[in-house]
Structure formats: structure tokens, C-alpha cells
N, C-alpha and C positions, 0 to 999 in steps of 0.2 A: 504494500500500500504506500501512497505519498506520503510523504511526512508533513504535517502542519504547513512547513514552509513550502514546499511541492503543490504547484497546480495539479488536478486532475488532469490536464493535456500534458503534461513534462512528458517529457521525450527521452527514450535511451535505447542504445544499441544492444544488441544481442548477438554475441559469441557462439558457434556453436561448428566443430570438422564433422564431416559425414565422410563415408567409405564410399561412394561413388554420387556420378549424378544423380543417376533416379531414384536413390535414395534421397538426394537435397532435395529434388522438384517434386517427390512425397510427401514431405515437411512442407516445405514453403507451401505446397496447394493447402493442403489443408487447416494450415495456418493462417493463409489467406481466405478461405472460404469459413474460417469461426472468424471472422473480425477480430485476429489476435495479432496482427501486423499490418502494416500498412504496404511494406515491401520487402523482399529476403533478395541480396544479391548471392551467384553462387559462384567464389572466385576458384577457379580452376588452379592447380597444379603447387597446391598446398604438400610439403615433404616436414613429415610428424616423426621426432624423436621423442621418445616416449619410454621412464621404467614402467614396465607393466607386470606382475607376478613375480617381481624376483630378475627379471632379465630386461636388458634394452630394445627396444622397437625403432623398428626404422621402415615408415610406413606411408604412403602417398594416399594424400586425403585433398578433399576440397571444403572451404571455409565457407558456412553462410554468413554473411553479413544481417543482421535481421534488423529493422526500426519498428517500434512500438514504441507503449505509451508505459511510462514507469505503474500506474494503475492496473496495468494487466499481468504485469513479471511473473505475479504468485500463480496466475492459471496459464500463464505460459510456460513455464518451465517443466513444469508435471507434466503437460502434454505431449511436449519436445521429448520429454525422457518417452514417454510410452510411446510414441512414433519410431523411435530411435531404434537402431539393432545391435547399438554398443550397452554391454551390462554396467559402463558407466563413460557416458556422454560429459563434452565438455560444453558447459552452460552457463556462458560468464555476462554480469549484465553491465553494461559501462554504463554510467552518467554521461547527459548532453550537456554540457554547463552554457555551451549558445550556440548559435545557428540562424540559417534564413528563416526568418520569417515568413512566410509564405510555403515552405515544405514543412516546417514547425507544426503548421495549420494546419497543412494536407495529413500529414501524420495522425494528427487529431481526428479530422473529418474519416478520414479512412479504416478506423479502430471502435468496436463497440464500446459504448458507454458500459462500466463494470455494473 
């Protein structure tokens, strides 16, 4: 949830490597079709160093970029994991501290009210 000082429209990015495309444009769809983002970019040709179990990973992944609204985080992330095929997804939420005005907005207009 916002904090006091956080508008309901605050904005912030979402982190998150997936193991192939159609795995990210699985997420993103259906992230997009709950009004739980406004927009997921999926930057191709992501190379993941990873301890995983006791040993080192060296693993070619791609990165969504995800924008949402800080008011959605708590039902976005839940979701992200359950869509996910990793037994632990990275799911990091950054702070927007400023931005255009005018995609600030779209952001807002584009994401359901909690």
C-alpha cells in the first residue's frame, strides 16, 4: 500500500528475469488484461549469474521491465510469482521518485483503481 505521503497514482517499476519469451509475453498478457500494469517491456538477451543450491548458474534470461502503480505491488507480486515457472522469481519493486508527467498519468489511467 502507499504510505501517507504516497499518492494512490505513485508510480514504480517492477523487476522481474523470465527463462524465455513466451514465458514474459505470458506474464505481461495477463498482467495486462487484470489492470495490474500499464506496460511490461521485455529486454532480450539478459546473461544471469546466479548461486542457486549450493553451486553457481550461468544462465541466459530476459528482463521485464514492468510500470505500475505502487497501490497495486501487494497483488502484483503474488500473481507474478504464481504465473512464474521459477520456484523463486526475482521480484524487485523500485521507486519512481519523478518522471513525465503525462506517462505518470497514463500509468495511472491504465491500472485499476485497488
Amino acid at each position: 500500500m502507499p504510505s501517507a505521503s504516497e499518492p494512490e497514482s505513485a508510480a514504480c517499476v517492477v523487476l522481474c528475469t523470465v527463462p524465455s519469451e513466451e514465458v514474459g509475453v505470458n506474464i505481461a498478457r495477463h498482467l495486462l488484461d487484470e489492470q495490474l500494469v500499464a506496460c511490461v517491456n521485455i529486454v532480450p538477451g539478459v546473461r544471469s549469474l546466479y548461486r542457486w543450491q549450493g553451486k553457481v548458474e550461468d544462465e541466459r534470461e530476459l528482463l521485464l521491465v514492468i510500470k505500475t502503480r505502487v497501490a497495486l505491488y501487494r497483488e502484483l507480486e503474488p500473481r507474478i510469482r504464481e504465473l512464474h515457472p521459477y520456484e523463486v522469481c526475482e521480484v524487485l519493486q523500485l521507486g519512481v521518485e519523478a518522471g513525465s508527467a503525462p506517462y505518470l498519468a497514463w500509468i495511472a489511467e491504465q491500472t485499476r483503481r485497488s
